[in-house]
N, CA, C and O atoms as a Tripos MOL2 file, in Angstrom:
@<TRIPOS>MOLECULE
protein
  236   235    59     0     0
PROTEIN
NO_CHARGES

@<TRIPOS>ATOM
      1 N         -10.5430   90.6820  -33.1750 N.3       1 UNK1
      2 CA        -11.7440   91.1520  -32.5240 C.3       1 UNK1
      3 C         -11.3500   91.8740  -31.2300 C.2       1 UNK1
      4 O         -10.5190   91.3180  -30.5130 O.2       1 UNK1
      5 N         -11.8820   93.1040  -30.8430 N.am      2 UNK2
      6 CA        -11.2240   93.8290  -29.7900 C.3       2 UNK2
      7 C         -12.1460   93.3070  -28.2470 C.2       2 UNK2
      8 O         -13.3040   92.9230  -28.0790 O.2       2 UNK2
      9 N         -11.0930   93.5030  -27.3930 N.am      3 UNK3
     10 CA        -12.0610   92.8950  -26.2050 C.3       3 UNK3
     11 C         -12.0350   93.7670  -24.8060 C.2       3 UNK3
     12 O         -11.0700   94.5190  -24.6620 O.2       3 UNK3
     13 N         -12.7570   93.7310  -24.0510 N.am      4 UNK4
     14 CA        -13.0550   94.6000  -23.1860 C.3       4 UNK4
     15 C         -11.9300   94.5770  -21.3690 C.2       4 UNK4
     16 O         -11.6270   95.3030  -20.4220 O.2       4 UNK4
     17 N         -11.6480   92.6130  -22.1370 N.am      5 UNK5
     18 CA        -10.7170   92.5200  -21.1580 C.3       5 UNK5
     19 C          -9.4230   93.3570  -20.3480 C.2       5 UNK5
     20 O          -8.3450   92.9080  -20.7370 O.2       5 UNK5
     21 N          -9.3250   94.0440  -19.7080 N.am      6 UNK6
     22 CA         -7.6270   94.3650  -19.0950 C.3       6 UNK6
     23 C          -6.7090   93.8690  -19.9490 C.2       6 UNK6
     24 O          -7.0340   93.0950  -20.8490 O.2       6 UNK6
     25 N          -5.8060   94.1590  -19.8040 N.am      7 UNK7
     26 CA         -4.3620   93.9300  -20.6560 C.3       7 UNK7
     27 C          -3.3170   94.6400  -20.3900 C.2       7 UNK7
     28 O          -3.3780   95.8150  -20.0260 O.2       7 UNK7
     29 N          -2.2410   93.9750  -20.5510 N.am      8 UNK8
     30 CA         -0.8700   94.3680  -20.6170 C.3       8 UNK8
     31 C           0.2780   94.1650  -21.2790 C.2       8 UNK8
     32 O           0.1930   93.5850  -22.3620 O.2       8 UNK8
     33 N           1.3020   94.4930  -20.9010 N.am      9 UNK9
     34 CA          2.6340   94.0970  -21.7450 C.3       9 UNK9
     35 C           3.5580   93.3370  -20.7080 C.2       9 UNK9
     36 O           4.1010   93.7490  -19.6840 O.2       9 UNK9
     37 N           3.5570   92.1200  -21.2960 N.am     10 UNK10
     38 CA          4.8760   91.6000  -20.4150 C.3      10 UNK10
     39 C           6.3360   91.2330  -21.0190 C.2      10 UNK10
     40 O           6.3900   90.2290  -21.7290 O.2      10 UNK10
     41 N           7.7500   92.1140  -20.7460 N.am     11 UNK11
     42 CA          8.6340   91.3510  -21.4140 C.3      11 UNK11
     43 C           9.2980   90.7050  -20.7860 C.2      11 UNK11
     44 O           9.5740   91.0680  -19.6430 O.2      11 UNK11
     45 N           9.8530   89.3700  -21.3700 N.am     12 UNK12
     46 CA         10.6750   88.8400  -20.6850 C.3      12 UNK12
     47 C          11.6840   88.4700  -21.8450 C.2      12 UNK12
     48 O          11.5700   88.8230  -23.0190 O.2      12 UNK12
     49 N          12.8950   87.5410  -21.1950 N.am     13 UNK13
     50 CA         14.1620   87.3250  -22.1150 C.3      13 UNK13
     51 C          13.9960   86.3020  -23.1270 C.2      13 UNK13
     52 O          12.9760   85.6460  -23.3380 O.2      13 UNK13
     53 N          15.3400   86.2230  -23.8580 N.am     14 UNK14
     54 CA         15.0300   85.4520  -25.2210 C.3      14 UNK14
     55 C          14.4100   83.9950  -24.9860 C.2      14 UNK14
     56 O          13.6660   83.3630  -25.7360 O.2      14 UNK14
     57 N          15.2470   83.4140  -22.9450 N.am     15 UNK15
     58 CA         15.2820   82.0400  -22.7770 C.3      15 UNK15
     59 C          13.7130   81.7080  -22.5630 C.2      15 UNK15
     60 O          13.1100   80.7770  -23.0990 O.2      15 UNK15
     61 N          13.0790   82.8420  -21.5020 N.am     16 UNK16
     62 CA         11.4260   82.6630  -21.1720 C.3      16 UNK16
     63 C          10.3590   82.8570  -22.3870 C.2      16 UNK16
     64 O           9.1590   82.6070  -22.2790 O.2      16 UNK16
     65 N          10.8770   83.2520  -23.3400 N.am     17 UNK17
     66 CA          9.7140   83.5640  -24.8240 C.3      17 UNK17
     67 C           9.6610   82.4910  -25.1740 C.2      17 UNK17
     68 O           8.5400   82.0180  -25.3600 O.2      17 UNK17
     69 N          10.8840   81.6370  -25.4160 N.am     18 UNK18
     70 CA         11.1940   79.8740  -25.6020 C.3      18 UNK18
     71 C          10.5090   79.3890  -24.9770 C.2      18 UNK18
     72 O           9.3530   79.3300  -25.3950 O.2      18 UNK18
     73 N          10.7440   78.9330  -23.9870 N.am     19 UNK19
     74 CA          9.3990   78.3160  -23.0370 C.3      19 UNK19
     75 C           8.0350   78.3170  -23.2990 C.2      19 UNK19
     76 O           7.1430   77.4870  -23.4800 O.2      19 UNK19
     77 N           8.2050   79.8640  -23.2450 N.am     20 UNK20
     78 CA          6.7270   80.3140  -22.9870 C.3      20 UNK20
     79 C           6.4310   79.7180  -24.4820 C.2      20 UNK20
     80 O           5.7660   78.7000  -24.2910 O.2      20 UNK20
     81 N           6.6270   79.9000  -25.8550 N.am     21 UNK21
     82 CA          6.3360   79.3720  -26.8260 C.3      21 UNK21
     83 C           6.6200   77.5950  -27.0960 C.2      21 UNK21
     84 O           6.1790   77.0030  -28.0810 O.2      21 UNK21
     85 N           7.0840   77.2250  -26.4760 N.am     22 UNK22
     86 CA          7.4990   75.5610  -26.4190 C.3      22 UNK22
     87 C           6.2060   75.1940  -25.9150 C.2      22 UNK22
     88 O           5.4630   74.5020  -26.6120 O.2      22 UNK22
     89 N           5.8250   75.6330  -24.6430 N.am     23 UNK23
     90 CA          4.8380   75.5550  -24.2830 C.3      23 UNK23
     91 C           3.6220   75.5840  -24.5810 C.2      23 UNK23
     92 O           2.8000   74.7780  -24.1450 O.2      23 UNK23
     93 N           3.2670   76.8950  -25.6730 N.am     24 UNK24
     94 CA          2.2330   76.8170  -26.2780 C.3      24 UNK24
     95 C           1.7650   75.6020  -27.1870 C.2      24 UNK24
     96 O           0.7030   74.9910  -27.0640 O.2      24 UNK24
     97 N           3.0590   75.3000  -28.4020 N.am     25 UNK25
     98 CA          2.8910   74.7280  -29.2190 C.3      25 UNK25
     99 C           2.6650   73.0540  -28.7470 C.2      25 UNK25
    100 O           1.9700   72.3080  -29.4370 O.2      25 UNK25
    101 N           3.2200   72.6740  -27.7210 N.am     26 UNK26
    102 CA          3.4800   71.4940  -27.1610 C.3      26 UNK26
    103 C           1.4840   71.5680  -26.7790 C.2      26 UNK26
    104 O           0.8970   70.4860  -26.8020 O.2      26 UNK26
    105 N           1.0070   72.3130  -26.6000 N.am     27 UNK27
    106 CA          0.0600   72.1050  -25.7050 C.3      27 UNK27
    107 C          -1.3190   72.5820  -26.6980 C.2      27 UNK27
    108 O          -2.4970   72.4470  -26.3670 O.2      27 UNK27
    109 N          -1.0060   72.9440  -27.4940 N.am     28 UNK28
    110 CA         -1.5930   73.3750  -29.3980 C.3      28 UNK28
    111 C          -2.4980   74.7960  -28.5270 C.2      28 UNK28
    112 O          -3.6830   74.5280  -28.3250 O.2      28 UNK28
    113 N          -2.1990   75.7210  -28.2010 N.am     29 UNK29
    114 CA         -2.6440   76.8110  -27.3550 C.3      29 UNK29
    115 C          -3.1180   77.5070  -28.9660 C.2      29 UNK29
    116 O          -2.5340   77.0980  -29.9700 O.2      29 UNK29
    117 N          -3.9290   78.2960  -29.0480 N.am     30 UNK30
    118 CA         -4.6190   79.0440  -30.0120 C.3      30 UNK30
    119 C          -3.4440   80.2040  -30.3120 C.2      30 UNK30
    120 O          -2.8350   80.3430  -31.3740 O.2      30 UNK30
    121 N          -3.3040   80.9220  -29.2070 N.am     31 UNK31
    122 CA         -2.3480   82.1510  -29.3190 C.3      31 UNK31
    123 C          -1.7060   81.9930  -28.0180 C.2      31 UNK31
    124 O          -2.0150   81.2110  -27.1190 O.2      31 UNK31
    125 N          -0.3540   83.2330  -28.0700 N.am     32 UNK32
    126 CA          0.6620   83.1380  -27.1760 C.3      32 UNK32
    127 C          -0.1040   83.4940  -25.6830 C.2      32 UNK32
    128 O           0.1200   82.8010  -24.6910 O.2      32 UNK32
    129 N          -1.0780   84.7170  -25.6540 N.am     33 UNK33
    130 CA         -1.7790   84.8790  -24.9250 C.3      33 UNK33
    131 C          -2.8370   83.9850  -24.0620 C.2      33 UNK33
    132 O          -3.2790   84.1160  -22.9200 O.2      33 UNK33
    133 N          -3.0400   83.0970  -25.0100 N.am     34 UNK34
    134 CA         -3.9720   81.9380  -23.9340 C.3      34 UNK34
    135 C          -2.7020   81.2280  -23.4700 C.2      34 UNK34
    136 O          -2.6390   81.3540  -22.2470 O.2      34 UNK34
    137 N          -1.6600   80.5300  -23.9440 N.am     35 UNK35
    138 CA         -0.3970   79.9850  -22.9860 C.3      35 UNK35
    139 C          -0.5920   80.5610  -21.8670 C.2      35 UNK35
    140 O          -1.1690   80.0250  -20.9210 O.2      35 UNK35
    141 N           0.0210   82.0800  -21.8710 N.am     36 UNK36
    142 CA          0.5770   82.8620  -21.1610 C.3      36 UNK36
    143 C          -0.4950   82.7080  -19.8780 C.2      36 UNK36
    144 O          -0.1480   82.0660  -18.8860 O.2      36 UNK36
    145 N          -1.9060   83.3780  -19.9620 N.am     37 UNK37
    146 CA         -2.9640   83.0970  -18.5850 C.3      37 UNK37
    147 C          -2.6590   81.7900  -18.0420 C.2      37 UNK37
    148 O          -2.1420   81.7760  -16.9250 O.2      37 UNK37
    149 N          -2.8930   80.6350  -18.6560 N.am     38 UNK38
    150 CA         -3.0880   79.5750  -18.1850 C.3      38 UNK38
    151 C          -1.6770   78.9180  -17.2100 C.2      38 UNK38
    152 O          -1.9000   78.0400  -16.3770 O.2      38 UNK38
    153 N           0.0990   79.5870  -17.4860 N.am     39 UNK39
    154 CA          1.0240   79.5770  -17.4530 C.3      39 UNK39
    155 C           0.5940   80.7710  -15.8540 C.2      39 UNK39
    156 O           1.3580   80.3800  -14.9720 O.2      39 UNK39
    157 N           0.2460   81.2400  -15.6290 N.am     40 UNK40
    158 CA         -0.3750   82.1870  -14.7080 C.3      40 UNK40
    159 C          -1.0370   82.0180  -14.1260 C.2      40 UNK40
    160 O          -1.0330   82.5480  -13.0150 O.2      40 UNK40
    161 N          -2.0930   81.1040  -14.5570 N.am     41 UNK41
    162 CA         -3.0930   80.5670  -13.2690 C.3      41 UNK41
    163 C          -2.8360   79.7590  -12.6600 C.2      41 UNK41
    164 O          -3.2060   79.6140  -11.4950 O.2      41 UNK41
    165 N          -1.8220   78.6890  -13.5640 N.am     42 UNK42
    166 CA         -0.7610   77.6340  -12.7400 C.3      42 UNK42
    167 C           0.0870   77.6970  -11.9670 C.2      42 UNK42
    168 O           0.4720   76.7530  -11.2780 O.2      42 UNK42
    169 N           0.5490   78.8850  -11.9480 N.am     43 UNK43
    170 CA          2.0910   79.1950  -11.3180 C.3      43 UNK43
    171 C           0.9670   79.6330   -9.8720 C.2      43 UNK43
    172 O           1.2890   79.2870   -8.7360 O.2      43 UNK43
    173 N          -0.0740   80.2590  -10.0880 N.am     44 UNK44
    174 CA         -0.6720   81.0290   -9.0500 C.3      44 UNK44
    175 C          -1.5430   80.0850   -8.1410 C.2      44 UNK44
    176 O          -2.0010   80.4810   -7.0690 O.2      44 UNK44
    177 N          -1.7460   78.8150   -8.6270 N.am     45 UNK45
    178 CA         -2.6590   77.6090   -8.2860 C.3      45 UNK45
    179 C          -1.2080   76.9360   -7.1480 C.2      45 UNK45
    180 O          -1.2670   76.3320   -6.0770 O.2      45 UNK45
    181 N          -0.4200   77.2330   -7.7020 N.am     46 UNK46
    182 CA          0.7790   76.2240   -7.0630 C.3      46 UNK46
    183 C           1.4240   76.8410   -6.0280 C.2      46 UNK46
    184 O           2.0170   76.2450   -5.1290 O.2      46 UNK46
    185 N           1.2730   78.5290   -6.1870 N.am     47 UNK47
    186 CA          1.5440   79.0790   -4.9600 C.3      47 UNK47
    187 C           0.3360   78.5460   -3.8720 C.2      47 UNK47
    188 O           0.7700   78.0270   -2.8440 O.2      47 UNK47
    189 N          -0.5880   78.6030   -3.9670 N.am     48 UNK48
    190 CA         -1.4780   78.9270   -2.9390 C.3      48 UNK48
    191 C          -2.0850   77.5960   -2.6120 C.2      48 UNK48
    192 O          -3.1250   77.4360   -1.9720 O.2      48 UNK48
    193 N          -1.1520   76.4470   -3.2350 N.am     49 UNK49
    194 CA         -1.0900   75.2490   -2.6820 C.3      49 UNK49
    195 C          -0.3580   75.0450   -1.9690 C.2      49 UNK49
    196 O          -0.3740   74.1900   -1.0830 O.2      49 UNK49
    197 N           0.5610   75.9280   -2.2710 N.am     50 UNK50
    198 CA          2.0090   75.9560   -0.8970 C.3      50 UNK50
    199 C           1.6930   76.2360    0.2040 C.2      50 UNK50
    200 O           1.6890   75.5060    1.1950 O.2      50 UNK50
    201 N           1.3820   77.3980    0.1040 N.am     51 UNK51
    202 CA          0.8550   78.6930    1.0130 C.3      51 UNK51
    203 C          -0.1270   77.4140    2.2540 C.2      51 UNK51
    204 O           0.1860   77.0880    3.3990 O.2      51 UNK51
    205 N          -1.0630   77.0720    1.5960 N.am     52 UNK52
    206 CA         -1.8700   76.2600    2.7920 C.3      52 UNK52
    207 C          -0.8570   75.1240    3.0640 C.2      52 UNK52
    208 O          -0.3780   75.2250    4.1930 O.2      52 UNK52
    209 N          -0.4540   74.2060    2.4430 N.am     53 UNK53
    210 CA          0.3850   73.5160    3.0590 C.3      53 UNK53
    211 C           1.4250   74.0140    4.3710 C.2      53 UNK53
    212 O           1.7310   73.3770    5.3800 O.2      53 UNK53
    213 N           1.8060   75.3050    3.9740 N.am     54 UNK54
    214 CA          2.6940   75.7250    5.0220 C.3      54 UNK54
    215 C           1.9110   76.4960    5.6650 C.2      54 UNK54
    216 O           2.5600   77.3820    6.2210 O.2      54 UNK54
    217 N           0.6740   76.5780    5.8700 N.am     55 UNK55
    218 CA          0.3120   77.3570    7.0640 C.3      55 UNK55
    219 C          -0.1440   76.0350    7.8870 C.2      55 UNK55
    220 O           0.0770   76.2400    9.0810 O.2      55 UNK55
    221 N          -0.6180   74.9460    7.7010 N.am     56 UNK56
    222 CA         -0.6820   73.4530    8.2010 C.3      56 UNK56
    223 C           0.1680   73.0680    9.1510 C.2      56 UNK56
    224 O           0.0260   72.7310   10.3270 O.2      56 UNK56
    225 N           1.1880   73.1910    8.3440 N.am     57 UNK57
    226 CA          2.7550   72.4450    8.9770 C.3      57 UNK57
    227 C           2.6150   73.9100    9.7860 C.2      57 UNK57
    228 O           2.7190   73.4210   10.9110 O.2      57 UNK57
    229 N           2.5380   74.5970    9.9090 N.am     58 UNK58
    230 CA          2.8720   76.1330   11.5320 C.3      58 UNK58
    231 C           1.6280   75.6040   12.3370 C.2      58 UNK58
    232 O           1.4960   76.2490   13.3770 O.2      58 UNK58
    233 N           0.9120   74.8690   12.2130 N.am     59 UNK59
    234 CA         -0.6400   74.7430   13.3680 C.3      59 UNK59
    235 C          -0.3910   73.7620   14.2210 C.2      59 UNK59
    236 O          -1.2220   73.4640   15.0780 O.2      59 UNK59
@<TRIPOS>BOND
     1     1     2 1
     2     2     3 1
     3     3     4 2
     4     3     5 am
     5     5     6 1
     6     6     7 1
     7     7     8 2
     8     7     9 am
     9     9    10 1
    10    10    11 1
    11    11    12 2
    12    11    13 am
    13    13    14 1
    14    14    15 1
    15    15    16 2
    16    15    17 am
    17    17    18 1
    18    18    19 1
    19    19    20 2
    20    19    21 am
    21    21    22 1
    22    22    23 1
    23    23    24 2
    24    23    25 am
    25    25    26 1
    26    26    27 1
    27    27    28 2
    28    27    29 am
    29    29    30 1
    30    30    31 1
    31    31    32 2
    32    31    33 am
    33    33    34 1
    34    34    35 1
    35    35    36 2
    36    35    37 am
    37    37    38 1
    38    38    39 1
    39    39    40 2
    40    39    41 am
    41    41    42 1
    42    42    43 1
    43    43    44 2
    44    43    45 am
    45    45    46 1
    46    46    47 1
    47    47    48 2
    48    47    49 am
    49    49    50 1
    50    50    51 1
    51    51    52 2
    52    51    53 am
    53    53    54 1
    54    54    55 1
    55    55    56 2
    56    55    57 am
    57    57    58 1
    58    58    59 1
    59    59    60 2
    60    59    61 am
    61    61    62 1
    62    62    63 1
    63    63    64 2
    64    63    65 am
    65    65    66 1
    66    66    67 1
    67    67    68 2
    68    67    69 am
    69    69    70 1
    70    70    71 1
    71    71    72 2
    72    71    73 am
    73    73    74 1
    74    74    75 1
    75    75    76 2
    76    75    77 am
    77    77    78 1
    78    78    79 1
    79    79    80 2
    80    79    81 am
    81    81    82 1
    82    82    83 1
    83    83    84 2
    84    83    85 am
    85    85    86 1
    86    86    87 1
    87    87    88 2
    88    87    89 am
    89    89    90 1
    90    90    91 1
    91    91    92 2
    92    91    93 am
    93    93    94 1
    94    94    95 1
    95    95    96 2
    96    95    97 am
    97    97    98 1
    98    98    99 1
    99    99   100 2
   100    99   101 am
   101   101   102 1
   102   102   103 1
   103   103   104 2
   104   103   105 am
   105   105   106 1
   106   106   107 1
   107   107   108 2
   108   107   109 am
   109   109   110 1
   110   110   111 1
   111   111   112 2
   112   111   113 am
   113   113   114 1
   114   114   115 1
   115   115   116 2
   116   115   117 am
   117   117   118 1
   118   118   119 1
   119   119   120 2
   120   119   121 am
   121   121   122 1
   122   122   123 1
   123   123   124 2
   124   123   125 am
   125   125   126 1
   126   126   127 1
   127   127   128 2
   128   127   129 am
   129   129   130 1
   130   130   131 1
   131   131   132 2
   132   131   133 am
   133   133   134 1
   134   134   135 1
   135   135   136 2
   136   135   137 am
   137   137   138 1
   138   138   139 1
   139   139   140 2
   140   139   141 am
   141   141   142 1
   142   142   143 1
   143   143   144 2
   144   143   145 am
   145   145   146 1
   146   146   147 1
   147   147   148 2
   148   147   149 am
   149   149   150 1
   150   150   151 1
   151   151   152 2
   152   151   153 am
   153   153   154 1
   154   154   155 1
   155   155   156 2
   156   155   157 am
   157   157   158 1
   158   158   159 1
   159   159   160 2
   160   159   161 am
   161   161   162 1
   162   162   163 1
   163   163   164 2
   164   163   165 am
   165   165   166 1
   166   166   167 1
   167   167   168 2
   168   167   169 am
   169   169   170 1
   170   170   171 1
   171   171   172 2
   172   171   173 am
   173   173   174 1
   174   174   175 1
   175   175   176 2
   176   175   177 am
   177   177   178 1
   178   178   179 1
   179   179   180 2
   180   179   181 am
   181   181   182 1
   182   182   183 1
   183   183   184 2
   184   183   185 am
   185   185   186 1
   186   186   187 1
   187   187   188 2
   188   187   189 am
   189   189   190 1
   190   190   191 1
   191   191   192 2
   192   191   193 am
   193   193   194 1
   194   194   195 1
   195   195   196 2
   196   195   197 am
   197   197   198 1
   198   198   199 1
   199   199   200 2
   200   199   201 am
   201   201   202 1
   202   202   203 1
   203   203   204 2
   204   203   205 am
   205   205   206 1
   206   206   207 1
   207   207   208 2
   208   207   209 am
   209   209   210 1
   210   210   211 1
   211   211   212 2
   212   211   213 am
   213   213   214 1
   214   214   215 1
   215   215   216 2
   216   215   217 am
   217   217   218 1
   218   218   219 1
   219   219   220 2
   220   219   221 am
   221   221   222 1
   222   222   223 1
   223   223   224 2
   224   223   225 am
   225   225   226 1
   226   226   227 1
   227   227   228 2
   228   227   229 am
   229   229   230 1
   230   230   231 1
   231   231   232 2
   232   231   233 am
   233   233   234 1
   234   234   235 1
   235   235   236 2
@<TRIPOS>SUBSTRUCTURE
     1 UNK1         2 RESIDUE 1 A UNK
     2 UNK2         6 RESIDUE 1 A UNK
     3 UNK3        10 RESIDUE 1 A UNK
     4 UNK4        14 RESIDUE 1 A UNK
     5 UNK5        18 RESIDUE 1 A UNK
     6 UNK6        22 RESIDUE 1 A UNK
     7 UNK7        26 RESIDUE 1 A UNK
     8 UNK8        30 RESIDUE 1 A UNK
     9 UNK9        34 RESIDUE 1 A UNK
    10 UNK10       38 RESIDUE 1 A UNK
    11 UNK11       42 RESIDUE 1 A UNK
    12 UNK12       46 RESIDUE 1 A UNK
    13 UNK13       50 RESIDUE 1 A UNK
    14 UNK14       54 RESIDUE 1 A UNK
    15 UNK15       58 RESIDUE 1 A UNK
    16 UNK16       62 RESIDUE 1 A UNK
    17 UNK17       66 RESIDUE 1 A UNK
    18 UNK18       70 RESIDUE 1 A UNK
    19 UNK19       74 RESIDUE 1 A UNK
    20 UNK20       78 RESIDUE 1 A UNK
    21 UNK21       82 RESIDUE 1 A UNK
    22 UNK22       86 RESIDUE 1 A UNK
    23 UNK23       90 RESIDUE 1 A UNK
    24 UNK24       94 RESIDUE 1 A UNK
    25 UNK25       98 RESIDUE 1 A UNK
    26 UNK26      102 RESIDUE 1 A UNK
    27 UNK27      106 RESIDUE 1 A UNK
    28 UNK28      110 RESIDUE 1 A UNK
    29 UNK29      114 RESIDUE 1 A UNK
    30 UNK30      118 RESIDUE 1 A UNK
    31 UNK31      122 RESIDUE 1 A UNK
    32 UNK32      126 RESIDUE 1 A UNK
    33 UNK33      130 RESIDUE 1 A UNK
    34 UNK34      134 RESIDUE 1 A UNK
    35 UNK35      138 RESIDUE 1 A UNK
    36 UNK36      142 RESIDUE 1 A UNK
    37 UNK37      146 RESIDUE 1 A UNK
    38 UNK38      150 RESIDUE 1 A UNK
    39 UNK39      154 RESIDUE 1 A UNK
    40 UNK40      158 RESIDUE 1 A UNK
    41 UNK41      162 RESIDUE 1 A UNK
    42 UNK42      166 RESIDUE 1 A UNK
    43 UNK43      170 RESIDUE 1 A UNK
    44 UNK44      174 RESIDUE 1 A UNK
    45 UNK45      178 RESIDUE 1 A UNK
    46 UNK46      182 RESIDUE 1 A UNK
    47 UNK47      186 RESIDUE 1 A UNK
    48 UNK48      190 RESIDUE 1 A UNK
    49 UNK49      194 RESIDUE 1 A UNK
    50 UNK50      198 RESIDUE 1 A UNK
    51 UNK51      202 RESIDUE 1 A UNK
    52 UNK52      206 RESIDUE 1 A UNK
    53 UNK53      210 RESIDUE 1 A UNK
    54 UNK54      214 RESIDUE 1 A UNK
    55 UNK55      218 RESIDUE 1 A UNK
    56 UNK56      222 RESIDUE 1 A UNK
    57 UNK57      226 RESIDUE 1 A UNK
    58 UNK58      230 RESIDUE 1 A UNK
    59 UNK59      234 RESIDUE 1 A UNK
């Protein structure tokens, strides 16, 4: 089904497709693409948990 969403291409190496697919299956993800966001919103959730933590510790 085609979708209106943005999109792109991301490549990465043989070791991160592993993951990234270990991951899916471990976690029963529909497609590689829902991994992948959610693998993205996490990584991006964990920055910006940092981020305030260390602007804390500078106050």
């Amino acid at each position: 089904m085609p979708t209106t969403k943005p999109h792109y291409t991301v490549i990465v190496d043989e070791e991160l497709f592993k993951r990234i697919e270990d991951f899916r299956f471990k976690n029963r993800y529909p497609s590689r693409s829902a991994a992948t966001v959610d693998l993205i919103l996490l990584g991006m959730k964990a920055i910006e948990e940092q981020q305030k933590k260390s602007k804390g510790e500078s106050d």
